[in-house]
Phi, psi and omega in degrees: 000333197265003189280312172315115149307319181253047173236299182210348163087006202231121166299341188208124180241164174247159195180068166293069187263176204210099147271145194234135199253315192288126136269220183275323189263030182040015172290140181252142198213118206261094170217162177234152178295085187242136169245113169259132154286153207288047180152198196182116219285172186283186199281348201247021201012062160279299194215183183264085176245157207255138164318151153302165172290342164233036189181132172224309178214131187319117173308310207303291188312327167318296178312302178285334169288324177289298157337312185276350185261323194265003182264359160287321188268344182288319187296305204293325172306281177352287192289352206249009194044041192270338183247138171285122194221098175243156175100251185257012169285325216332289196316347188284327158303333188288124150006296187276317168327306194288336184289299178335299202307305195308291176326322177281319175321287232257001185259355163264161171311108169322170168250122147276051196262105219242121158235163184298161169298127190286352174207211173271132180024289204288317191288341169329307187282315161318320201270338173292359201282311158006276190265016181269334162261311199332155174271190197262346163201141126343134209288336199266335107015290190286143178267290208184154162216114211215130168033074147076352184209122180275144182245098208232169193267143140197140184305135182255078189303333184269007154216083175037061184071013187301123195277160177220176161247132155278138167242109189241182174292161159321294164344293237258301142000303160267339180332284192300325184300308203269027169250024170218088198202056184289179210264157194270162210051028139318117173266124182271344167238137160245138159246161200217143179067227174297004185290332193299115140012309202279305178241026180304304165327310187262319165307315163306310177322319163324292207271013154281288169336290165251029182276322212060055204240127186306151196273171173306172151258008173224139183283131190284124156266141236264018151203163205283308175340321179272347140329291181252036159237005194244096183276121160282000173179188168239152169257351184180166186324299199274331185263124151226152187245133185223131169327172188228109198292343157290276158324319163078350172267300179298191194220126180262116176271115181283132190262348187177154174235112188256159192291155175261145205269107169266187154315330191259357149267133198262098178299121159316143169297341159207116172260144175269133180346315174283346183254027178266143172305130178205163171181101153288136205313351176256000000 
């Protein structure tokens, strides 16, 4: 769609999206997170176009086109025997079942729902960095777990965010936690168009270029993990300094290594520096 002139003309969008299986009551509803940019290179990444400032691409049409790809690939999986259909899915093997199913799905309206960034950029990327791991509830969510049934906290979006409480069996509990459980090697966050794993580095650059927008000023890495595993230098045989995975400037020196603190050390009730456990690791 963003490729059609007459929605926005640009062959390459950015596209960070982040799935989510869970609502509040841990029932499951599968939807994804996406932050796109506000525009997109040519097809010859020659210049930059940019979205209006209040409209990037019609939602209706978005819904309905994403609808219509995902009840295709759904066919195709079907006829390829690629989907499992167990419990009270079971009857859903049948052909005629699955069609039906597919007809009822697919003849109501999808949600497309797109708003402008409610602040700037970065913050936009903070609050999502939020929900990009998280599990379907939080330790702070449980209430009590008594005679067999946990007891949790959650928001009633349909009478306005009220917080209310649940009570389900144990059973019934893990039931709903291990249905947001993916499968392994699922990826739950993607990125797509210049965004892409593959040349994201040198297309921001592009677009960075003709944006006229200065490049950082230390090269970002694209996760913190390789950050704060990237020794830049030695000050000596003994000393190494590793970059400060925030900031990208400073230089951190490991200075001394403590042992990790078990159960079998027993803390003074009020310790003085000499009397905290230590032992160094070498």
């Amino acid at each position: 769609m963003a490729a059609n002139p007459r929605h926005l003309g640009s062959t390459q969008i950015g596209v960070l999206a982040v799935l989510h299986t869970w609502g509040q009551s841990l029932m499951h509803h599968p939807h994804l997170h996406c932050v796109v940019g506000g525009g997109g290179l040519s097809q010859d990444s020659s210049r930059w176009i940019a979205s209006k400032d209040y409209y990037f691409l019609p939602v209706k049409v978005l819904s309905r086109v994403f609808r219509n790809k995902f009840r295709r690939l759904l066919e195709e999986a079907f006829g390829h025997g690629e989907l499992g259909f167990y419990g009270k899915l079971a009857p859903l093997a049948e052909p005629a079942a699955f069609r039906h199913f597919l007809d009822a799905a697919t003849n109501r309206e999808w949600v497309v729902y797109a708003k402008r960034p409610f602040r700037e950029p970065a913050c936009v990327l903070k609050y999502l960095a939020r929900y990009t791991h998280r599990v379907a509830i939080s330790n702070r969510r449980l209430v009590s777990y008594r005679d067999g049934h946990v007891t949790f906290r959650y928001k009633d979006y349909a009478r306005q965010s009220a917080q209310r409480v649940m009570t389900l069996t144990a059973s019934e509990f893990i039931r709903r936690f291990l249905m947001h459980v993916l499968p392994d090697r699922f990826m739950r966050i993607r990125h797509y168009g210049f965004l892409a794993n593959r040349y994201r580095r040198q297309k921001l650059e592009t677009c960075r270029r003709l944006l006229g927008c200065d490049a950082p000023a230390q090269p970002q890495h694209d996760n913190i993990e390789q950050a704060e595993g990237e020794a830049v230098g030695h000050a000596d045989e003994t000393e190494t300094t590793i970059r400060c995975p925030l900031c990208k400037t400073g230089r951190m020196r490991i200075v001394d290594t403590f042992t990790r603190f078990t159960r079998r050390c027993r803390w003074p009730d009020n310790p003085q520096p000499s009397e905290i456990p230590y032992q160094d690791s070498s």
